[in-house]
N, C-alpha and C positions, 0 to 999 in steps of 0.2 A: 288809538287808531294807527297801522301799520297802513303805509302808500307803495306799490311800488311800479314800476313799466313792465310790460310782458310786453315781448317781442319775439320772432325767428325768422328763421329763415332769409338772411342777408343777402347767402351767397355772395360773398363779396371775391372781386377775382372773375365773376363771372364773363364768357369771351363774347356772346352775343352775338355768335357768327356766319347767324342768317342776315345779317344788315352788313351794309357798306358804309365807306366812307367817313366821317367821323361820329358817327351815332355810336358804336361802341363805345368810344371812350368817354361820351356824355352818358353812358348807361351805367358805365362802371363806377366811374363819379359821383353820379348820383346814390349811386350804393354807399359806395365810402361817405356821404354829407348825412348820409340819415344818421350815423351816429351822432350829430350836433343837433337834427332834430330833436333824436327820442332825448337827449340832456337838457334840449330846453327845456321841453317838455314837464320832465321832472323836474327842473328846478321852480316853475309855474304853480306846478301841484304844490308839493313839497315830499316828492318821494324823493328816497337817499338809494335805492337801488332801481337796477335794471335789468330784469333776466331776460335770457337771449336761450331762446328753445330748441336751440340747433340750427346746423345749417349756418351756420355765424361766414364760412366756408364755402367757395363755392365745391373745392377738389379735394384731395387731401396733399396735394403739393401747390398751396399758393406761394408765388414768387414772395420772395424777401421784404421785398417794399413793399406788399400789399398788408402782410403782417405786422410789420415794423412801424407805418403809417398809420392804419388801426389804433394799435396800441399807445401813440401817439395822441391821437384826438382821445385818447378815454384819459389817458393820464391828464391832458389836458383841463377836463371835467370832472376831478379831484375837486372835493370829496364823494361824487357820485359815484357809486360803488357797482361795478361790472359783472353779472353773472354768466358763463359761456359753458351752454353745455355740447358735446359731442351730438352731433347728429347722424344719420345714415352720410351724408356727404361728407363730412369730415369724422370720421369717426375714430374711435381708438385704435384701428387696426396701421392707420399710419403713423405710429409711434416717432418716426423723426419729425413728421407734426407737431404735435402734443410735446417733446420733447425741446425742440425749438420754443415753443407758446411759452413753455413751463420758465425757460432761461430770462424772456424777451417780459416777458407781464409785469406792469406795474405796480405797485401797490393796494391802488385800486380797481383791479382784478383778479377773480376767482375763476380758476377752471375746476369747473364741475367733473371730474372724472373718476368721481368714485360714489358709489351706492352706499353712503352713508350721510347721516344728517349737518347738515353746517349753517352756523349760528348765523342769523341777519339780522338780528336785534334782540334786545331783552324779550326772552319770551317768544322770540317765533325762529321757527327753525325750518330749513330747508330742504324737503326730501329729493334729489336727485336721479335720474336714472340714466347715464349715460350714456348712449351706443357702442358696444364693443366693436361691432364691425359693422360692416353699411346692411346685412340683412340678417341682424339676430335672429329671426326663426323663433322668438318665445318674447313675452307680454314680459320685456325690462324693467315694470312698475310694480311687479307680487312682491317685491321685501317692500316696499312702501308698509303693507297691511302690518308687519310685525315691528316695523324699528320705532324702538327705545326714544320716546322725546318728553320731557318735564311737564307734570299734571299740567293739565288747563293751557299747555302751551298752542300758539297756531300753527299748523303743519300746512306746509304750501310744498305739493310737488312740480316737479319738472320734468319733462319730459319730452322724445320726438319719434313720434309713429302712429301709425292709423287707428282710429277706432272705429267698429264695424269699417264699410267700405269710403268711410273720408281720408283718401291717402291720394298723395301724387303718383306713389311706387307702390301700392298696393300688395300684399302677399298674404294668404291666409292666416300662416302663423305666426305673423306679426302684430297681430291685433291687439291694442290695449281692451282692457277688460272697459265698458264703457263706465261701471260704476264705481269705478277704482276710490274716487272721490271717496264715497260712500264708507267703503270696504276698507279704507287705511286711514280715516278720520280728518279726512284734508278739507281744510277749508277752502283752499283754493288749488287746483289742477291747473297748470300751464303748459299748455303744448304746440308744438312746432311740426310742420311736415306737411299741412295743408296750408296751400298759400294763399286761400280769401275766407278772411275773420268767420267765425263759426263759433255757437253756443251749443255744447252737445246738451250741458243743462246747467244750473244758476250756480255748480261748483268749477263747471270744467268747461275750458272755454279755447277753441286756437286762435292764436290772434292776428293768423295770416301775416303775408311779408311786408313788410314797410314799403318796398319798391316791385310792382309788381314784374314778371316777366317775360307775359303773353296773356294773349286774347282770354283764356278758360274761364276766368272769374269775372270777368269785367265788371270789378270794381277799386273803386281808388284805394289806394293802401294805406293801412291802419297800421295802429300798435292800441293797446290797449293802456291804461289806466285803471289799479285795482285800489281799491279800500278795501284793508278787515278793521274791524270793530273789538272780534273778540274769537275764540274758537269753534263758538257754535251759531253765530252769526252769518246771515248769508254775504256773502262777496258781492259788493259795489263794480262792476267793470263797467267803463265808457271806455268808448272807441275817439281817438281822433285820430284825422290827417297826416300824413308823413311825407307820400311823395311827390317828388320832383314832376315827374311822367304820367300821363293818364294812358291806358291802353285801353280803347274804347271800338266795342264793334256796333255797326249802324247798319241797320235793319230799313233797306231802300224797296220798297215796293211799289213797281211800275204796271200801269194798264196802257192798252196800247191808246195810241191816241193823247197820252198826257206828255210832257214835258220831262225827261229827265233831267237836263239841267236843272232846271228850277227848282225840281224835288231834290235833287244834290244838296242845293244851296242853301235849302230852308233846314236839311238835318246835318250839316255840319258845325263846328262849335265857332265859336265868335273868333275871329283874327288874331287878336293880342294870345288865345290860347293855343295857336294849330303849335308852335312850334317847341311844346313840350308836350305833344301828343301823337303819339302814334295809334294810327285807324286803320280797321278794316271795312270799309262796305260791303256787305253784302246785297247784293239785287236779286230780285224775284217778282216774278210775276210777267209778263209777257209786253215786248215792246218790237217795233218793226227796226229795220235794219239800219235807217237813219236814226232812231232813235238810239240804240246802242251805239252807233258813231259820237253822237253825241253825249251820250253818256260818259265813253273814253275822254274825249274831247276838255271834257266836262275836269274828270279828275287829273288829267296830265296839266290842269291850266294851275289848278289847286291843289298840286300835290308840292313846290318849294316851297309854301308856307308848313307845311309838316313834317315835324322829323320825321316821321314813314307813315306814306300813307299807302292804300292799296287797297282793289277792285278784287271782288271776289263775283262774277257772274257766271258761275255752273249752272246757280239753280233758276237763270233766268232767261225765255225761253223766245226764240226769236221768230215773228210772223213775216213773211215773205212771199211775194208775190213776182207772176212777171214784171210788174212795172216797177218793181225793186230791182230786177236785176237789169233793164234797161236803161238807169241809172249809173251800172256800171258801165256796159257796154253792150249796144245792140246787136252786135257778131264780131267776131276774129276770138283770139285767144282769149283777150280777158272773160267775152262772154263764155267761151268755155269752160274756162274754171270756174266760175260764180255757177252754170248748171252744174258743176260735176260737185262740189262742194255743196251746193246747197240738197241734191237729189243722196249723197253721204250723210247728211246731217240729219235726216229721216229718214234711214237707213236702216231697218226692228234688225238686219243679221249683220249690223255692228254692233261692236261693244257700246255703253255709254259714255265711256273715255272718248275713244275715235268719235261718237260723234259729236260729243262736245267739241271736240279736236277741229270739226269742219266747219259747225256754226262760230266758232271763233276767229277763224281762217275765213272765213264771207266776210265775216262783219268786218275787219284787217282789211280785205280785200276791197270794200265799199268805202271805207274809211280812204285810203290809199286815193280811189279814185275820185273821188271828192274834192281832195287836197289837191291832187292833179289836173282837174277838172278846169276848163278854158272860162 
């Protein structure tokens, strides 16, 4: 039996520069520690290697110390044996990259940067494909089908790019052939570039990013764990756990008359978890204009327990009445703006920008007067 880790897409380095404050530098962190993951990991199992299917990289200029430290924790996890291949993000076309890598690597790491086979044990050999530049334009896995590997040996390729439409950066003539597996005698297919775990089928498998790095996938991050048996056996892969961070989107649906606080609090995650999770809520469904106050209310009280949390209510549709805007104010100014805003916000010859723009500018406005309220 041959064991090993299949992993991609690290991006490590990555800047994270829609968040504030110190959540960056916990994101980054967190990238850099899954390397100590995925080595426990395998030393648990008892796999001796670790491929990394691109993307190891978030640019193709990470700073010094993000490489230097990297290489670092792997040498560390000696004798656990490192495989790094070039992705679209870091690819060969940044040669003082790769150049640098080639100087700085440990012993116990291999850079993948060539299309030909390299030995991982008795008997099983490593096909490669590595990115020349961030958009080859051609299926970098067709010499797989013709290289030279020892009868009966196991062929495990590598590889980072999309098959049919599973891509982050999608391009037509990038597309791996889906049955490459098949076509070049591989026991196993390892691929990187989509970042939530996928089985195209029982040979070829991506095994999404260890540390997720947005809402798309909403699912917690994997690496995978493979057994071969033999060359013509099928591949064992289990998924486990890796990250640090949950990025979880919440599907809040209000009817009028109910409680959004309360509905808040019953779909958010337990305490001891908010603050290695970043949320999005999304709200739908129709609520009146004290209820979306409170709904705000709701997540400004709950949102320092979360490294980021945030309110998404576009698609969620606000009922209003006079005796809602009476609320704010029976005449002078404010009540003008809450008519003129709310007679905007149903408004068919605006856009649905602008008038989203208005019913969020009422409910701000009801909010406001509430809080100021005698």
């Amino acid at each position: 039996m041959f064991s090993f880790i299949h992993s991609s897409d690290l991006h490590l380095g990555k800047r994270f520069g829609a968040f504030s404050g110190d959540l960056p530098g916990r994101l980054r962190e967190a990238r850099r520690a899954v390397i100590g993951r995925l080595a426990a990991h395998a030393r648990l199992s008892g796999a001796g290697v670790v491929l990394l299917a691109g993307d190891t990289f978030d640019t193709e200029t990470p700073a010094p110390e993000i490489r230097r430290q990297v290489f670092a924790e792997m040498r560390d996890h000696a004798p656990i044996r490192w495989v790094i291949l070039p992705g679209n993000h870091d690819s060969l076309q940044a040669t003082q990259l790769w150049s640098s890598l080639a100087t700085e690597a440990p012993p116990n790491v291999t850079l993948a940067v060539e299309p030909r086979p390299l030995e991982l044990a008795d008997n099983v050999v490593l096909l490669p494909a590595p990115c020349r530049v961030r958009r080859p334009g051609r299926d970098q896995t067709e010499w797989m089908d013709g290289a030279a590997t020892p009868d009966g040996a196991i062929r495990i390729g590598l590889a980072h790019g999309p098959i049919q439409s599973f891509s982050e950066e999608a391009t037509a003539t990038d597309v791996i052939a889906p049955d490459r597996a098949r076509r070049a005698g591989l026991s196993y297919l390892a691929l990187g570039d989509w970042h939530g775990p996928l089985e195209v089928d029982p040979r070829t498998r991506y095994s999404g990013a260890p540390e997720p790095d947005r809402f798309k996938h909403d699912r917690p991050g994997e690496a995978l764990l493979v057994r071969l048996t033999g060359a013509a056996a099928p591949a064992e892969a289990t998924s486990f756990e890796t990250a640090s961070f949950a990025w979880r989107t919440l599907a809040l649906h209000l009817i009028d008359g109910g409680q959004p606080a309360a509905a808040l609090d019953a779909l958010l995650p337990e305490p001891r978890l908010r603050r290695h999770t970043i949320a999005r809520v999304v709200a739908t469904g129709r609520c009146r204009l004290s209820g979306r106050a409170a709904l705000s209310a709701a997540i400004e009280h709950v949102g320092p327990d979360f490294a980021y949390l945030e309110l998404d209510e576009s698609a969620l549709a606000t009922d209003c009445d006079v005796g809602d805007l009476d609320l704010i104010d029976r005449a002078g100014a404010l009540r003008e703006a809450a008519d003129a805003l709310l007679a905007e916000s149903a408004d068919e010859r605006l856009s649905a920008v602008e008038r989203d723009l208005a019913r969020a500018a009422l409910g701000r406005l009801f909010s406001m007067s509430q809080t100021t309220a005698p």
